[in-house]
N, C-alpha and C positions, 0 to 999 in steps of 0.2 A: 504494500500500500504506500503510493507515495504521500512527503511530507503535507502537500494540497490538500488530498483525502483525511489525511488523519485531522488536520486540522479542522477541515467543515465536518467529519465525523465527530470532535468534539463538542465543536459549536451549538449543533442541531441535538445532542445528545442533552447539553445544558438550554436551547433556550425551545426546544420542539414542544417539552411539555407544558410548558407556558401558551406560546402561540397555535396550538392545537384546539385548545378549547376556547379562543377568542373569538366572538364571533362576528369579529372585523375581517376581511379579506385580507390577509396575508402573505406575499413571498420574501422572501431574500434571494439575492443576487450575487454572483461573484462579480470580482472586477472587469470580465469579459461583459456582463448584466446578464449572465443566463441564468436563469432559476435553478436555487439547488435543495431548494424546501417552498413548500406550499402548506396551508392550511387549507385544514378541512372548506371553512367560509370561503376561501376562493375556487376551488374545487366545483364550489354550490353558486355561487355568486357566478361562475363562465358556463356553466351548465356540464361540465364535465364529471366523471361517473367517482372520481378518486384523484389526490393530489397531485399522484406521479406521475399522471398526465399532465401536470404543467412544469413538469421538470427538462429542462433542458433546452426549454425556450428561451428566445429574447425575454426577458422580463421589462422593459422598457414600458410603457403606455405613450401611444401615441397622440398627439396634439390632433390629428383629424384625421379621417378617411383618407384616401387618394381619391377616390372615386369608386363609384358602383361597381360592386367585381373583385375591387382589386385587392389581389392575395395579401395576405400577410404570413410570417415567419414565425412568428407566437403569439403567445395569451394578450398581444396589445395589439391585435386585429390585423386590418387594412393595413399594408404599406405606406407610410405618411411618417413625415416630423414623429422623430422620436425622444422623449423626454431628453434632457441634457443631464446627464451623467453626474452632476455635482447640483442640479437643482433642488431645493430643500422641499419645494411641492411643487402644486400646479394643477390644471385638470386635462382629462383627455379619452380615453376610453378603451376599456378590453370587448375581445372576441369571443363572445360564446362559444360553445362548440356546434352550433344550429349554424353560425355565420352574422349572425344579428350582434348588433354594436351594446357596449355596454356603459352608459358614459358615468364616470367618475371624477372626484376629485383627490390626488393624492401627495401624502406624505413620507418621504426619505429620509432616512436614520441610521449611520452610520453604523452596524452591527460587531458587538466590541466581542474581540479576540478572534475574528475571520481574516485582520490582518489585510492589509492593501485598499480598495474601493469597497468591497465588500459590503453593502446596503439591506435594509427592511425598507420595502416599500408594503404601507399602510392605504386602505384604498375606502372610499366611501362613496357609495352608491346614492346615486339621487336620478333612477329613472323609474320615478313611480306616476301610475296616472292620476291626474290629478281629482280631489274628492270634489264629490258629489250630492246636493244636497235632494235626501229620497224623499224627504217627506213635507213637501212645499203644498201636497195639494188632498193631505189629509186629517181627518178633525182633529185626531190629537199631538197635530203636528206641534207644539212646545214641547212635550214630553220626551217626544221623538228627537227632536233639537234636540232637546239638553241629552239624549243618551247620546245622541252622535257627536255632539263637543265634545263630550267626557271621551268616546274611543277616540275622537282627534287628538285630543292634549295627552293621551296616553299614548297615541303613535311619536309624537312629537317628542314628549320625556323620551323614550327608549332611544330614539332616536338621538338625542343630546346625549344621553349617558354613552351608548357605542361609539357613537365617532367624536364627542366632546372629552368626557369624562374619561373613555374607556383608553382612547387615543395619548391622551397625558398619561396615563397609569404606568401604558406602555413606556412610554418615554422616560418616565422616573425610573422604573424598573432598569430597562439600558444603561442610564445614567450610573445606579446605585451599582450594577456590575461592574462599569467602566470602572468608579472609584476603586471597587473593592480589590478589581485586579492590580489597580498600581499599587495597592498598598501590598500586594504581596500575600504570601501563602503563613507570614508567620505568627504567631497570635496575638492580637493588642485590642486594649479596649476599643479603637477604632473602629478595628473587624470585630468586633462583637455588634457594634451598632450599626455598622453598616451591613451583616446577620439578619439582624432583627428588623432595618426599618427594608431590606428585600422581602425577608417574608409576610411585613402586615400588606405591604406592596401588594406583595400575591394573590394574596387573604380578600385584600379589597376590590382585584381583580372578578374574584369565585363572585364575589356580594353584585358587583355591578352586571357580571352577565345575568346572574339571579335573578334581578331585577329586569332587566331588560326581555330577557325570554317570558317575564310575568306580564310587561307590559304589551309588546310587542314585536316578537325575534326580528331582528334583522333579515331573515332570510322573508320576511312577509313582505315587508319593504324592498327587498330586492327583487325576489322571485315571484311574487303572488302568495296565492292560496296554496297550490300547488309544493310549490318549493318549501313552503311553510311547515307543511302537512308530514313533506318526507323530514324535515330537520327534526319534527314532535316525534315519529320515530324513532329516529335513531338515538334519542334521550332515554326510547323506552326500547330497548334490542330486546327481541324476543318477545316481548309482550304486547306489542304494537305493530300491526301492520297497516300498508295506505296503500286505495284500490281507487279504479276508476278514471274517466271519459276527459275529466278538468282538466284543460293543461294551459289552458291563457290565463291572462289578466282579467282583473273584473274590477268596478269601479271600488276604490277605495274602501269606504263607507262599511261594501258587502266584504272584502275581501276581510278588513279587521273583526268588525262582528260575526263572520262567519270563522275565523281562525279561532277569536274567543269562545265562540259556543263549543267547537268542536275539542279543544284544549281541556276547559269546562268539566265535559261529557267525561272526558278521556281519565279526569283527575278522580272526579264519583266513581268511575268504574272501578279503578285498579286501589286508588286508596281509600273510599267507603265501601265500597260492594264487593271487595275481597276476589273481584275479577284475575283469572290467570292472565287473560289474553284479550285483546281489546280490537277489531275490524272496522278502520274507517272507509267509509268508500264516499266518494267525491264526484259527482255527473251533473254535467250541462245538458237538457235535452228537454223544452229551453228554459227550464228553471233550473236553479241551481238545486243540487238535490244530496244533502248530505244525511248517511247513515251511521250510528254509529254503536256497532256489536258488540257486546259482552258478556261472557260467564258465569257472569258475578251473582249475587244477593241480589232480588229486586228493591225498589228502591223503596220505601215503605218506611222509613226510620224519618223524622223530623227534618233534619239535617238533608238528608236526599230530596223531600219533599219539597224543601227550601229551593235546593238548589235546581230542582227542576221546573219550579214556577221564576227561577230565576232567569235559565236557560227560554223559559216561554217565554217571557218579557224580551228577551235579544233578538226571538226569533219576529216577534210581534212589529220592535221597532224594523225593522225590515219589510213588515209589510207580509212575515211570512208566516208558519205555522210549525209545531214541534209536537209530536204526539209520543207516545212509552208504551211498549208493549214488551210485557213481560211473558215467557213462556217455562213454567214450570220447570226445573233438571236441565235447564237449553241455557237460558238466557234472556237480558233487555237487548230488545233496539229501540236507540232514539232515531225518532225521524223528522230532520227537519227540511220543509221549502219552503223557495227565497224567491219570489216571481223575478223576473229579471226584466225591467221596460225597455225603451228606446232609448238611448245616449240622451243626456240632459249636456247643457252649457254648465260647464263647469262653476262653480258657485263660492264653493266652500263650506266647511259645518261645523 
């Protein structure tokens, strides 16, 4: 193994388990810029099925298109102006793996002990469509307001926390290694506290995705429904699976309320209803039509009850309906649909 490999084999070894579970879009780059680590978030964020498909690419993001067609060499699309190698941010856009453009704004960070140019480029996604206000033209349209503010200002926090709050964390963290390694391997109160203020670092890291995946994951905001659906998955391996027809965008509004409900659903099942296994399935055809299966307890205890006149209420402001059918020795299914209208002008909510 040469000394190049062992080194990024060290690097990725110390900082992978960190940037693994961030659920900001992630690479590092060598000094050539080709990618020699991705995170899971980018991975999801290009459409790509696993991280080591975007290893070995130009990591760069590019400032524009060339034009219609035209190829690109890695995960920063089209051929075009490519970030400048010592720029500390900027915006620009990656290539999914469909060919559709991904536009972003991103930040560069020197990755301490990869030695030469070696970067973190941090990436934040802001191609979401824009919301939508559903309930302009029915009677209990304040109430409906007020829940759709509330999912708005809850997109909005999680959103601040990932790429605001979560993006410094990042950055202190680098920072608090850079020190730690000039000071050396030998023990002094120093290194103790630069020990300790890495791991509340960390600590505060776990708190802020916690929060964010509570309010609204990143991957709903990037991806949709869809991509949302598979990231509540893979939180739950084994337990959770995600089915069905859904694979676009749908207006804002639907896409959060309908991630909440189903999240919701998913949380009564496995931790009040003692569910092994939980079945979401997600179909356009032309209402949005979400199921969601479980083996659990039926829902009968206070607390369930609650939550399932809670879940009606979510599905209501939508304009839609949530029914529970419990089958003896089987299981619940929750069922809910979401009418879907004509595109409205964009508003706000």
């Amino acid at each position: 193994m040469t000394a190049i490999a062992e080194t990024w084999e060290s690097v990725l070894e110390a900082w992978g388990s960190v940037f693994d579970v961030v659920r900001q879009p992630v690479w590092a780059v060598d000094a050539a810029h080709i990618v020699r680590y991705a995170n899971p978030a980018a991975a999801e964020a290009t459409g790509r099925a696993h991280p080591s498909d975007l290893l070995g690419r130009d990591g760069r993001p590019v400032a524009a298109p060339a034009g219609p067609g035209a190829p690109g060499p890695g995960p920063a699309g089209p051929a075009g102006p490519a970030a400048p190698a010592t720029a500390p941010r900027g915006e620009g856009a990656l290539a999914r793996a469909d060919g559709s453009l991904l536009p972003v704004r991103w930040t560069r960070v020197l990755l301490p002990g990869a030695g030469g140019d070696a970067a973190l480029y941090l990436f934040q996604t802001f191609a979401e469509p824009a919301p939508r206000d559903l309930c302009r033209h029915t009677p209990e349209a304040p109430l409906r307001l007020l829940a759709h503010r509330q999912a708005e200002r809850e997109r909005q926090y999680a959103g601040t926390l990932q790429y605001g709050v979560q993006e410094r964390l990042v950055r202190a963290l680098l920072g608090l290694n850079m020190a730690r390694q000039e000071l050396g391997a030998a023990p002094s109160p120093g290194a103790d506290l630069l020990h300790d203020a890495v791991r509340d670092t960390e600590e505060a890291l776990a708190g802020v995705r916690e929060v964010t995946d509570a309010l609204c994951p990143g991957a709903l905001r990037a991806g949709g429904l869809p991509a949302a659906l598979a990231a509540l998955a893979r939180r739950h391996p084994g337990r959770l699976t995600v089915s069905g027809t859904l694979s676009g965008r749908l207006p804002r509004l639907v896409e959060t309320h309908a991630y909440l409900l189903v999240a919701e659903a998913v949380e009564r099942a496995l931790d009040h209803g003692g569910a092994d296994h939980v079945q979401v399935t997600a179909d356009l055809d032309p209402h949005l039509l979400l199921t969601v299966t479980d083996d659990g307890a039926p829902p009968v205890t206070p607390p369930d009850l609650a939550a399932l006149s809670a879940l009606t209420e979510r599905a209501a402001s939508l304009d839609g309906t949530l029914t529970a059918h419990h089958t003896p020795g089987t299981g619940t299914t929750l069922t809910a649909t979401v009418p879907l209208g004509p595109p409205e002008d964009a508003t706000g909510a």
